[in-house]
C-alpha positions in Angstrom: -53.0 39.5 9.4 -54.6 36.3 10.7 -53.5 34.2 7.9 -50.0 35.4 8.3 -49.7 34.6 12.1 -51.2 31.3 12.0 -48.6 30.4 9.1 -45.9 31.8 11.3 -47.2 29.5 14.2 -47.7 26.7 12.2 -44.0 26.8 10.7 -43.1 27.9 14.3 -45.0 24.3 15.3 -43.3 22.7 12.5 -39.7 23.8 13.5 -39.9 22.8 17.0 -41.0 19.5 15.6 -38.4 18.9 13.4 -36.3 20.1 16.2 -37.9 17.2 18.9 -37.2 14.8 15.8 -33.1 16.3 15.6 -33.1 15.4 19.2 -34.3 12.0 19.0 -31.5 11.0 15.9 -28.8 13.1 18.1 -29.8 11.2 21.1 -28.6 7.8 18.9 -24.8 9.0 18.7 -23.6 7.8 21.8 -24.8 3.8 21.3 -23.2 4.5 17.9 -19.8 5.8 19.4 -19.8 2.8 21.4 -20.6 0.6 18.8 -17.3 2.1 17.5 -15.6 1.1 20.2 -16.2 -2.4 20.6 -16.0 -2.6 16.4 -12.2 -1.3 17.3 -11.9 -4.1 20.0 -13.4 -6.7 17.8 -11.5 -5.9 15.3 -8.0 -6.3 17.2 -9.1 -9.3 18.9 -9.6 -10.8 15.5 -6.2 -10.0 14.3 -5.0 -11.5 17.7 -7.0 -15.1 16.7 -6.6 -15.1 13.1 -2.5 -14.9 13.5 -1.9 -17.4 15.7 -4.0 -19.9 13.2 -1.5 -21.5 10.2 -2.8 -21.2 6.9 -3.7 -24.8 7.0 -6.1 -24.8 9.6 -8.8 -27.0 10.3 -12.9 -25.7 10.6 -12.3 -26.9 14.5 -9.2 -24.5 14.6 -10.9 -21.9 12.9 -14.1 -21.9 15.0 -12.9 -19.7 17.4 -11.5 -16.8 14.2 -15.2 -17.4 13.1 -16.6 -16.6 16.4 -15.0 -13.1 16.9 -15.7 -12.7 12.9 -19.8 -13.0 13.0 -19.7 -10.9 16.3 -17.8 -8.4 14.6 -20.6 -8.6 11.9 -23.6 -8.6 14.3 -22.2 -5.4 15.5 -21.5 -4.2 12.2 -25.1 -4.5 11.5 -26.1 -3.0 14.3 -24.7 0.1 13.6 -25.8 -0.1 10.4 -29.3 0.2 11.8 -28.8 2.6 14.5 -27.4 4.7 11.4 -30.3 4.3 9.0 -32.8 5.0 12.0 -30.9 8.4 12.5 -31.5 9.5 9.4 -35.4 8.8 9.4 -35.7 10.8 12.0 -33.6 13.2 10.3 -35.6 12.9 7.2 -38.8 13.0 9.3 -37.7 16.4 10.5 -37.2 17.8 7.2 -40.3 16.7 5.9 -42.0 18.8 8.9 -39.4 22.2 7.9 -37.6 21.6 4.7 -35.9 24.7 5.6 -34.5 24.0 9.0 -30.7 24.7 9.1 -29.7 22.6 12.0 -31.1 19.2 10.3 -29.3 19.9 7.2 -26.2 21.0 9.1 -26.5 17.0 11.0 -27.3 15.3 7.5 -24.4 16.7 5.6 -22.5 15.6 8.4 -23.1 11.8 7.8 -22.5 12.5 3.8 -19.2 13.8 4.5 -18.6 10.7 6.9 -19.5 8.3 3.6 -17.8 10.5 1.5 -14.5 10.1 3.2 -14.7 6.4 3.9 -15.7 5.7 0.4 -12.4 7.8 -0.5 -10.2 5.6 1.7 -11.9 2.7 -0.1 -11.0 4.4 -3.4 -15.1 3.2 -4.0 -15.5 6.1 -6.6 -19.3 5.4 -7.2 -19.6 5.3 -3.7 -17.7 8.8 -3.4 -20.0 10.2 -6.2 -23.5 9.2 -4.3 -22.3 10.4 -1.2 -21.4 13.8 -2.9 -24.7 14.7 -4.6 -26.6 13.7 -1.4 -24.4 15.6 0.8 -24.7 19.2 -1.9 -28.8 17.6 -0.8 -28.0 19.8 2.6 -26.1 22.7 1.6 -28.7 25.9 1.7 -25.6 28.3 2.5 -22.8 26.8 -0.4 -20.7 25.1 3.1 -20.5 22.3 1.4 -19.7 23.2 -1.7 -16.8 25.4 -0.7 -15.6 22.3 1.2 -16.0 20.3 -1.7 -14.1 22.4 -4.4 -11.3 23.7 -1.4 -7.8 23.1 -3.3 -5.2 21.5 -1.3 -1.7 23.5 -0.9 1.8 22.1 -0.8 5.2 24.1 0.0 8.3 22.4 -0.6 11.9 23.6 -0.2 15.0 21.0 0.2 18.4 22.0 1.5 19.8 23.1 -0.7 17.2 24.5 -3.2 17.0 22.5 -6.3 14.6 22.4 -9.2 10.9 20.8 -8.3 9.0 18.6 -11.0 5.5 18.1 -10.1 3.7 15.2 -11.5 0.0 14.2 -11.7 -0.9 10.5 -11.1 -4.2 8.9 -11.8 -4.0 8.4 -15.3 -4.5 5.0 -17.0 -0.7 5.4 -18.4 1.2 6.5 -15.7 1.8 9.8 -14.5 2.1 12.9 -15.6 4.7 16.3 -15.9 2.5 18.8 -15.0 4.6 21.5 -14.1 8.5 22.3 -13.4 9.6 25.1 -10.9 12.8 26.1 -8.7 13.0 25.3 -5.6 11.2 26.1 -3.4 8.3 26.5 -4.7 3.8 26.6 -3.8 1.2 24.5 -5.5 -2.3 25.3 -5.6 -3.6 21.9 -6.6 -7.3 20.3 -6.8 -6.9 17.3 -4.4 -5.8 14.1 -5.6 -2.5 12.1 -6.3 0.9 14.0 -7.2 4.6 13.5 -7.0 7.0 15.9 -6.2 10.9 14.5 -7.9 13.4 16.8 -6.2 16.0 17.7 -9.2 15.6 16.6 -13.0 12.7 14.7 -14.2 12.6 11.5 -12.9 15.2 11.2 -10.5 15.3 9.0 -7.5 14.2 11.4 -5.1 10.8 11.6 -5.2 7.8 12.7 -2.8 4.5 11.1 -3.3 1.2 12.9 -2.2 -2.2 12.4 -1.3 -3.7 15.5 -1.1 -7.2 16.2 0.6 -9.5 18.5 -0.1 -8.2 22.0 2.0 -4.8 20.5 3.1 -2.3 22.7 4.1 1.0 21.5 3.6 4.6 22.3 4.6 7.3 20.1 3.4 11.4 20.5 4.2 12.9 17.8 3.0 17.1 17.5 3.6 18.7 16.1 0.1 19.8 12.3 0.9 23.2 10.9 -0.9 22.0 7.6 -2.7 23.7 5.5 -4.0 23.8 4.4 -8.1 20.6 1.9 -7.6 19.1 3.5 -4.1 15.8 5.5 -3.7 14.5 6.7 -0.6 11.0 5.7 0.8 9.8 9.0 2.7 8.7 8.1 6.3 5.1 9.5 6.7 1.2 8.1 6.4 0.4 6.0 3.2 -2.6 3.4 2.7 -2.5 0.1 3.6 -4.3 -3.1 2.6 -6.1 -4.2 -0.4 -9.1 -6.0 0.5 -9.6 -6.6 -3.1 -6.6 -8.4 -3.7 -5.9 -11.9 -2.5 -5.1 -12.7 1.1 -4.7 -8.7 1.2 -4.2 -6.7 4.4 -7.1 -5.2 6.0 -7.3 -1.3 4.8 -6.2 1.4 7.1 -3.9 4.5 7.7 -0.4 3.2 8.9 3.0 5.2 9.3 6.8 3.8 8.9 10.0 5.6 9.0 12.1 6.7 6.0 14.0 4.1 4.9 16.7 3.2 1.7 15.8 0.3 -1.0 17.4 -1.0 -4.1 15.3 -0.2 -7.2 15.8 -2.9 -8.2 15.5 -6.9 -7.0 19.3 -8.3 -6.0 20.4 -9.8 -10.3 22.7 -13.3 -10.8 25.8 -11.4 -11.2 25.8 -9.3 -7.5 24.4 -12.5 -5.9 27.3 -14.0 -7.1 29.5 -11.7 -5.8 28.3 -12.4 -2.8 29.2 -15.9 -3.4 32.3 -15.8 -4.8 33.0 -13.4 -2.0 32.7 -16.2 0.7 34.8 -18.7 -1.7 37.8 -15.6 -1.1 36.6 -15.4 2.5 37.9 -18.8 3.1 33.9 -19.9 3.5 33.4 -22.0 -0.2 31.1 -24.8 1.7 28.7 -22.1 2.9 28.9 -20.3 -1.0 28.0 -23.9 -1.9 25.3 -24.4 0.3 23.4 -20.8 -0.4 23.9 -21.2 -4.3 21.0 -21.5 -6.3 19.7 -24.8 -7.0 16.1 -26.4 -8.5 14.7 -29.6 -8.1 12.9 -29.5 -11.3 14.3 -30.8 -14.5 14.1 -29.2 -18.0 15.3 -29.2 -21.6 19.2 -29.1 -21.0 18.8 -29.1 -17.5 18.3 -32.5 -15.1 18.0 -30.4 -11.9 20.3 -29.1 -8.9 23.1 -26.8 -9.2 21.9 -23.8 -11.7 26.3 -23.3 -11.4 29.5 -24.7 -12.2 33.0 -23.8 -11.2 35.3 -22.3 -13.7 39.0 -21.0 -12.6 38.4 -21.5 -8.8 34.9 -19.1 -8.9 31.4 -19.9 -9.0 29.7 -19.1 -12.2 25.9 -19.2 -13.0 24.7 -21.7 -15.6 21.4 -22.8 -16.3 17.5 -23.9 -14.7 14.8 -25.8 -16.1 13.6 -22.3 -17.5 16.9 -21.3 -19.3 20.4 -19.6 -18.7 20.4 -17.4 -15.4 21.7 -14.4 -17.4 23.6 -11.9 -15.3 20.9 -8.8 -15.7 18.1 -11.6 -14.0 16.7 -10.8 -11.1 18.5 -14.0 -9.0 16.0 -17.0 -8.5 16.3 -20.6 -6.8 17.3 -19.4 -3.2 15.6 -19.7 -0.1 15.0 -17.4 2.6 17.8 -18.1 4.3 20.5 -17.6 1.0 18.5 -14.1 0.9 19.2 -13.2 4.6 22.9 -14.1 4.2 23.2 -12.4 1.0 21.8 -9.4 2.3 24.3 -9.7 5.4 27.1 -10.1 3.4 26.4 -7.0 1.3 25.9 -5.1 4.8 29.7 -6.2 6.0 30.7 -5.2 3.1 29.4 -2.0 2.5 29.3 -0.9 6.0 25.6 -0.3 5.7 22.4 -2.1 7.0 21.0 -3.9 4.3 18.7 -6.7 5.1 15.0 -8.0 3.6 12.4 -5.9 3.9 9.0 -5.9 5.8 6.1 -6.0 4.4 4.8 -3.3 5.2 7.8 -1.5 3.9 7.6 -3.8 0.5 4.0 -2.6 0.2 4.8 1.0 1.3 7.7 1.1 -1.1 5.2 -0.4 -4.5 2.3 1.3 -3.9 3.2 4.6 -2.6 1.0 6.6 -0.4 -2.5 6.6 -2.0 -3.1 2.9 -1.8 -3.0 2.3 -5.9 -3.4 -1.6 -7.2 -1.0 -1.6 -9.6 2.5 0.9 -9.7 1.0 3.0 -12.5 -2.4 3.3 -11.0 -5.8 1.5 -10.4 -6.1 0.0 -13.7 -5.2 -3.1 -15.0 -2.3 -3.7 -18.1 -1.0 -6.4 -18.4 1.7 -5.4 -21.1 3.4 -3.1 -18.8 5.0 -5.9 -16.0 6.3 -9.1 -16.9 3.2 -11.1 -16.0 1.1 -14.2 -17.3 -0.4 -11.9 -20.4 2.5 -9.7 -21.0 2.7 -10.6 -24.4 1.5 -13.9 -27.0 4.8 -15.9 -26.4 5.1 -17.8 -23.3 6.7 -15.9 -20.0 9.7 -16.2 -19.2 12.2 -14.3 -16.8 13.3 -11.0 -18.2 16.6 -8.3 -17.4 15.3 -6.6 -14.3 15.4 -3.5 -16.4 13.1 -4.7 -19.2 9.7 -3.1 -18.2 10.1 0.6 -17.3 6.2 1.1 -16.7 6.8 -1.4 -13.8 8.0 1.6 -11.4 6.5 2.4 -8.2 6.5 6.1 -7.1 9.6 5.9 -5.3 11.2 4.3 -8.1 11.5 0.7 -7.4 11.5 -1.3 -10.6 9.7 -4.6 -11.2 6.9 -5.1 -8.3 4.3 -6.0 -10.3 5.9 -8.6 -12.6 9.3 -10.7 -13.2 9.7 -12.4 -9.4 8.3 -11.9 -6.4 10.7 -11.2 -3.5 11.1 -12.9 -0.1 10.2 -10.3 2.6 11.5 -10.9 6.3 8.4 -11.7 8.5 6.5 -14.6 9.3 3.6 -15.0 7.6 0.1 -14.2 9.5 -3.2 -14.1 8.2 -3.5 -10.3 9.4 -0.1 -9.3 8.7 1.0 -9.0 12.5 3.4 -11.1 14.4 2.1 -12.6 17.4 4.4 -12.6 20.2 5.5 -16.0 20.6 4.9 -16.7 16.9 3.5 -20.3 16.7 4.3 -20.9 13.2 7.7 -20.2 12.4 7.4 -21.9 8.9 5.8 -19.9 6.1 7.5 -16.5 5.5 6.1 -13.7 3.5 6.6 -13.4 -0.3 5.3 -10.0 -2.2 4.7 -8.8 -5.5 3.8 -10.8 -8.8 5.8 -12.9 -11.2 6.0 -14.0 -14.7 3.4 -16.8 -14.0 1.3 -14.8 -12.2 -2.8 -13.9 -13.6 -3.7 -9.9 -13.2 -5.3 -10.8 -9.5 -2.0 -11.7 -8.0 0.2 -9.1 -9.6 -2.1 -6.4 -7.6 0.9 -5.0 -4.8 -1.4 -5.5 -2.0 -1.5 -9.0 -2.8 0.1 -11.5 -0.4 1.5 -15.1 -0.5 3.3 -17.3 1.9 5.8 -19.9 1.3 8.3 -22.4 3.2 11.5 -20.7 4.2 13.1 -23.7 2.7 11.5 -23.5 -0.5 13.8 -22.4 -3.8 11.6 -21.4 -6.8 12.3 -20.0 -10.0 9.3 -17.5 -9.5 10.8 -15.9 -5.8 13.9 -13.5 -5.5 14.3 -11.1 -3.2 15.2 -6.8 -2.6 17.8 -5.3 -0.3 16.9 -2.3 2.4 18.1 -0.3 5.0 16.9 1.7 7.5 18.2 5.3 8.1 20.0 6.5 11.1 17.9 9.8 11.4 14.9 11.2 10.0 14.8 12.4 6.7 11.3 14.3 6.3 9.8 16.9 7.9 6.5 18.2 7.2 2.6 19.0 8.7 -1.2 17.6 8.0 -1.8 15.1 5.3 -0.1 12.5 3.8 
């Protein structure tokens, strides 16, 4: 009896020390949560700096970025620290009372905190540590359960039409997983899907990142597109790729719904708009937006890439070859693509005009924050890049490479020619307001001279507005009048 209750008191003694020692890590959070804070401030006020600085700036221009960027590390570090001394005093504790609940309860906590930001990072050996340390502190099976909750998705459309679910992920592309009417429940383990709305493969198409234990209700009107539209859902998607050069920092953003050609403006409809201005009355301004290069080639000794033939305007040659009518259109400036797209708005009665980039990135990558339109891995044979094949690149039909699709639909992001997008360029991706470098503008996605680095979609590159390149089209959008998706939690 003796024995018994002088174990009981020591593990009572034991217990209230771990206890002391929970208190002293707990009694760290608030220095951490304001740590937090000023990391948030930090980090806006170095968005603020960086995008007021041109891309050419000197070390003396940049001193000021670099000031804001150390502090921003020194605090980094200190939280760091503030962290790592939290959990030895959590470890402490649990070396006095390996069993006490409310240390393991704290210390899961902090594995599911690495967990998920290793997610967002899409860090997947980071994601695996955090998991076997966090299953560490599960005596009662919480964490498991939490770990292996499926994610569940209703969707219905007006009117009901057939729902093809898709699995992403895979180094090939995605695939048909499963084919139901409308509407319809999945019970899915979390990870990447799409939902198309009607046959296989059809331009409407809902792309999902689904977390462990979402619950998810989607209604979703069906949108008259026209023959080369899809429809970019408004919602939450990732953003940034700090793997990629010049990419955006990483974070959660949100844009509306918006309309975008699937594929890059070809020869022939640029033309049209053209040709369109010559009927207009307006044949100096067709002259001064068609395409023209500097450069000289075999057959070709530079300027016009046209010729006139019967009163029209008729696409010829480049340095690279004959602009064929299927190519996306090259040898325009920022400018020719903002007309262009103006034109095609008067003339269809609809908004078109350049996209942002945000919306360009949005629009390739989908919503789960993938490198390359078919996933995280690199193949260079399915986009019209650098190593596409053994003879030398060249443009291609804009239809040539059906693997480079994003998950809305768009074709050729990752290869062919990049495309002009409407902002300014800033370091951080943000206009400042005034905007002191009205020069470089924004260009997106990869080319056929582009290595497998730069054909990554969060990729960025700026150029003179002025400049006309046989690497550089452009894509039409529109935004929408109304919203076009409704739905709760998740993205």
């Amino acid at each position: 009896m003796a024995a018994a209750l002088q174990a009981w008191l020591e593990g009572d003694a034991r217990s209230q020390e771990a206890e002391v020692l929970l208190g002293e890590a707990d009694a760290l959070e608030p220095a951490i949560l304001a740590l937090d804070g000023e990391l948030r401030r930090l980090g806006e006020l170095r968005v603020q700096v960086g995008n007021t600085l041109p891309p050419w700036a000197t070390p003396e221009d940049l001193a000021g970025l670099w000031e804001v960027e150390d502090k921003l590390r020194e605090q980094q570090q200190q939280r760091l620290e503030l962290r790592l001394n939290q959990e030895e005093h959590l470890f402490a504790a649990l070396e006095r009372d390996p069993e006490y609940r409310p240390v393991h309860a704290r210390m899961a906590q902090l594995q599911r905190e690495r967990l998920l930001e290793a997610e967002l990072r899409q860090d997947e050996d980071g994601a695996r540590r955090a998991i076997r340390r966090l299953l560490r502190h599960d005596p009662e099976g919480d964490q498991r359960r939490w770990l292996d909750a499926p994610a569940r998705i209703r969707v219905e459309s007006d009117p009901p039409v057939p729902l093809s679910l898709w699995e992403e992920g895979g180094r090939l592309g995605p695939r048909l997983r499963e084919v139901k009417p409308g509407p319809a429940t999945f019970v899915l383990p979390p990870g990447v899907y799409r939902v198309d709305l009607g046959v296989p493969q059809g331009r409407l198409r809902v792309p999902l990142l689904l977390r462990r234990g979402d619950d998810l209700h989607v209604s979703l009107p069906l949108f008259e597109l026209g023959a080369e539209e899809c429809l970019v859902w408004g919602g939450k998607f990732l953003l940034g790729d700090g793997g990629a050069p010049d990419g955006l920092p990483e974070e959660e953003a949100e844009l509306p719904a918006f309309v975008a050609k699937i594929f890059p403006v070809r020869v022939r409809e640029y033309f049209d708009f053209l040709n369109g201005l010559v009927e207009e009355g307006a044949g100096d301004l067709a002259v001064r937006h068609a395409p023209s290069s500097p450069v000289s080639g075999p057959g070709f000794s530079g300027g016009p890439c046209w010729v006139w033939e019967g009163g029209r305007m008729v696409p010829l040659r480049d340095e690279r070859g004959p602009m064929l009518p299927e190519h996306p259109i090259c040898h325009v400036d920022w400018e020719d693509a903002c007309a262009c797209a103006a034109w095609f708005a008067r003339r269809d009665g609809l908004p078109w005009r350049l996209p942002g980039e945000r919306e360009w990135e949005k629009a390739a990558r989908g919503v789960d924050g993938r490198r390359w339109p078919w996933g995280n891995h690199p193949m260079p044979p399915f986009a019209n890049v650098v190593d596409s094949s053994r003879i030398p690149p060249s443009r291609v039909e804009v239809d040539r490479f059906p693997k480079d699709e994003s998950p809305y639909g768009l074709r050729g992001v990752a290869g062919n020619l990049r495309e002009w997008c409407v902002e300014t360029y800033t370091r951080f991706g943000r206009d400042p307001d005034p905007n002191p470098d009205p020069e470089f503008r924004i260009v997106r996605g990869g080319s056929y001279l582009c290595s497998q680095d730069y054909t990554r979609l969060g990729a960025r590159r700026a150029d003179w507005p002025a400049a006309r390149k046989d690497s550089i089209s452009f894509r039409l959008v529109r935004s929408l009048p109304n919203p076009t998706r409704r739905w709760s939690g998740g993205l």
